[in-house]
Legacy VTK file of the C-alpha trace (Angstrom):
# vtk DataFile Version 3.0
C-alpha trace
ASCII
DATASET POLYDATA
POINTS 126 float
-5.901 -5.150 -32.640
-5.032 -2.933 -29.443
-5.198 -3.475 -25.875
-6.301 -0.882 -22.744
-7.525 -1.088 -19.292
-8.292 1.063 -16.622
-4.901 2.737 -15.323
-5.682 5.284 -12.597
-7.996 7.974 -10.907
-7.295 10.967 -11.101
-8.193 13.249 -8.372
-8.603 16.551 -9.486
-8.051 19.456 -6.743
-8.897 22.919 -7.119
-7.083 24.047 -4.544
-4.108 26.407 -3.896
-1.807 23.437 -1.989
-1.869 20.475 -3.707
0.396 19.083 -0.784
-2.391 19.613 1.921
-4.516 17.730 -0.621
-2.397 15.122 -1.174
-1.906 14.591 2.621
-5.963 14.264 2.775
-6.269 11.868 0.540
-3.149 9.889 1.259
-4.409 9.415 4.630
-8.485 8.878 3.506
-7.231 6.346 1.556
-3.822 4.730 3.340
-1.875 5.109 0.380
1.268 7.587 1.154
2.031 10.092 -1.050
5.174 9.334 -3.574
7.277 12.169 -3.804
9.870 9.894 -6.092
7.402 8.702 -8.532
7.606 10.625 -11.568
4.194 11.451 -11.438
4.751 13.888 -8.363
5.707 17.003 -10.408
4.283 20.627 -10.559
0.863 20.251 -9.666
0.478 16.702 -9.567
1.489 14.460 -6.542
0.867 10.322 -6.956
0.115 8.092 -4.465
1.795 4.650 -3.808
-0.916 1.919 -4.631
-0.095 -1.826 -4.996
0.866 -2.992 -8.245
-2.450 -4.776 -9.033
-4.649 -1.853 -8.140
-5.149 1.432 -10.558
-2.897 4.637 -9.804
-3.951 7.519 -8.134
-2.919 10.842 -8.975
-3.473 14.277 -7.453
-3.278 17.030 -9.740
-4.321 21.088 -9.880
-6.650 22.550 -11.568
-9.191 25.643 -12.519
-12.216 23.436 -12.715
-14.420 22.194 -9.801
-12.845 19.644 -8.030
-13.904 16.274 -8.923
-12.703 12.214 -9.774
-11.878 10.983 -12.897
-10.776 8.393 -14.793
-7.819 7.819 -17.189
-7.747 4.361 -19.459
-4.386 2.967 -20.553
-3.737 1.386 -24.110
-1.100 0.561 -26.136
-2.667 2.576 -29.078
-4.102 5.645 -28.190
-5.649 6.367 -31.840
-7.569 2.557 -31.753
-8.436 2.847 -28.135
-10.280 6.308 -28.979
-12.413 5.275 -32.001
-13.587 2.192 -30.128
-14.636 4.350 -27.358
-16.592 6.664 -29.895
-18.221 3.807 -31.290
-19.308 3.314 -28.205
-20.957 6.859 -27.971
-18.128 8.754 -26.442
-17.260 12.271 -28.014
-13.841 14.031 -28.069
-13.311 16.833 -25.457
-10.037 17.502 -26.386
-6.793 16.564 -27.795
-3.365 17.095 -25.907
-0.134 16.665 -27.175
0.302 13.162 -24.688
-3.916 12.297 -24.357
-6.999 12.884 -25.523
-9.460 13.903 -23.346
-13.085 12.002 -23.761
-16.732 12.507 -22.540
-18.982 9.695 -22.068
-22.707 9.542 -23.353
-23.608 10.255 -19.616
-21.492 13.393 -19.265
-18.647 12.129 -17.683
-14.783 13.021 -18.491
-12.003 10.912 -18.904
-8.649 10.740 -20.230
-7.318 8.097 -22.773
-3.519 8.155 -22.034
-0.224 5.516 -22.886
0.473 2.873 -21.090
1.637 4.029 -17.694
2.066 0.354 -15.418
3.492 -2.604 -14.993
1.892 -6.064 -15.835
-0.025 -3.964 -18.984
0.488 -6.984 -21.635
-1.293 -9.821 -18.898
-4.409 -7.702 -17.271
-5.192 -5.690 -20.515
-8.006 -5.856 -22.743
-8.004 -6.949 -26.226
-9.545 -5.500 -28.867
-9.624 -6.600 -32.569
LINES 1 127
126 0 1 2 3 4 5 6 7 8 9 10 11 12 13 14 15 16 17 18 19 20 21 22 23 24 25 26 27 28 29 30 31 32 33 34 35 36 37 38 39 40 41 42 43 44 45 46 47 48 49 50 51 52 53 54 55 56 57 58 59 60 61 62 63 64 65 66 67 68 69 70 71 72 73 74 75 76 77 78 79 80 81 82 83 84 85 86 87 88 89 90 91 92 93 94 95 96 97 98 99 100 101 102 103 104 105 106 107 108 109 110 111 112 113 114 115 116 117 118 119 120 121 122 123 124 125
C-alpha cells in the first residue's frame, strides 16, 4: 500500500530571468513569489499558495516553455509502477524523481512528499 496526490505545477520558463518570470506569474496568478521557501533556489523560484491548494514552482530550463505536473507519494517506486500500469512510460530517472510521460504525451514528475496535510488528502493505493 502507498499513498500520492497531486503536489504542484510546475511552470517551466525558458527564459534568461527567471525573476521577471516569476514576477509575471506571481502577479497573473496573485500568489507572491517566496524568496524564503526552500524551493526558491538557482533557477527555481516558488510561489506562496494556500495550504490546501497544489504548489507552484518556477523553474529554468532548455526546453520550450510549458506547465507541468509533479505527483507526491510516500513511495516513489509503488507510485511509478501504478502509473505504468496505467499506460505511463518512464522518461527518465533522477537521483530525487522520476520523470513520466503519459499515454497522451504529456510529462510529469513523480517526486517525495513535499506538503503539509499529505497523510489526510492523499490517495491510497493497495
Amino acid at each position: 500500500m502507498h499513498h500520492s496526490r497531486l503536489c504542484s505545477l510546475q511552470i517551466d520558463c525558458k527564459v534568461d530571468d527567471i525573476d521577471a518570470a516569476a514576477r509575471f506569474w506571481a502577479a497573473a496568478l496573485g500568489c507572491p513569489v517566496d524568496m524564503d521557501h526552500p524551493g526558491s533556489r538557482d533557477k527555481y523560484r516558488q510561489l506562496a499558495t494556500p495550504p490546501d491548494q497544489p504548489m507552484i514552482q518556477l523553474q529554468c530550463v532548455d526546453h520550450e516553455s510549458r506547465v507541468h505536473l509533479d505527483i507526491e507519494t510516500d513511495d516513489i517506486k509503488a507510485e511509478v509502477a501504478r502509473l505504468q500500469n496505467l499506460g505511463a512510460t518512464i522518461f527518465k530517472c533522477l537521483d530525487r524523481w522520476v520523470v513520466m510521460q503519459a499515454p497522451s504525451g504529456q510529462r510529469f514528475c513523480v517526486v517525495r512528499v513535499q506538503r503539509p496535510g499529505f497523510a489526510e488528502n492523499a490517495n491510497r493505493w493497495d
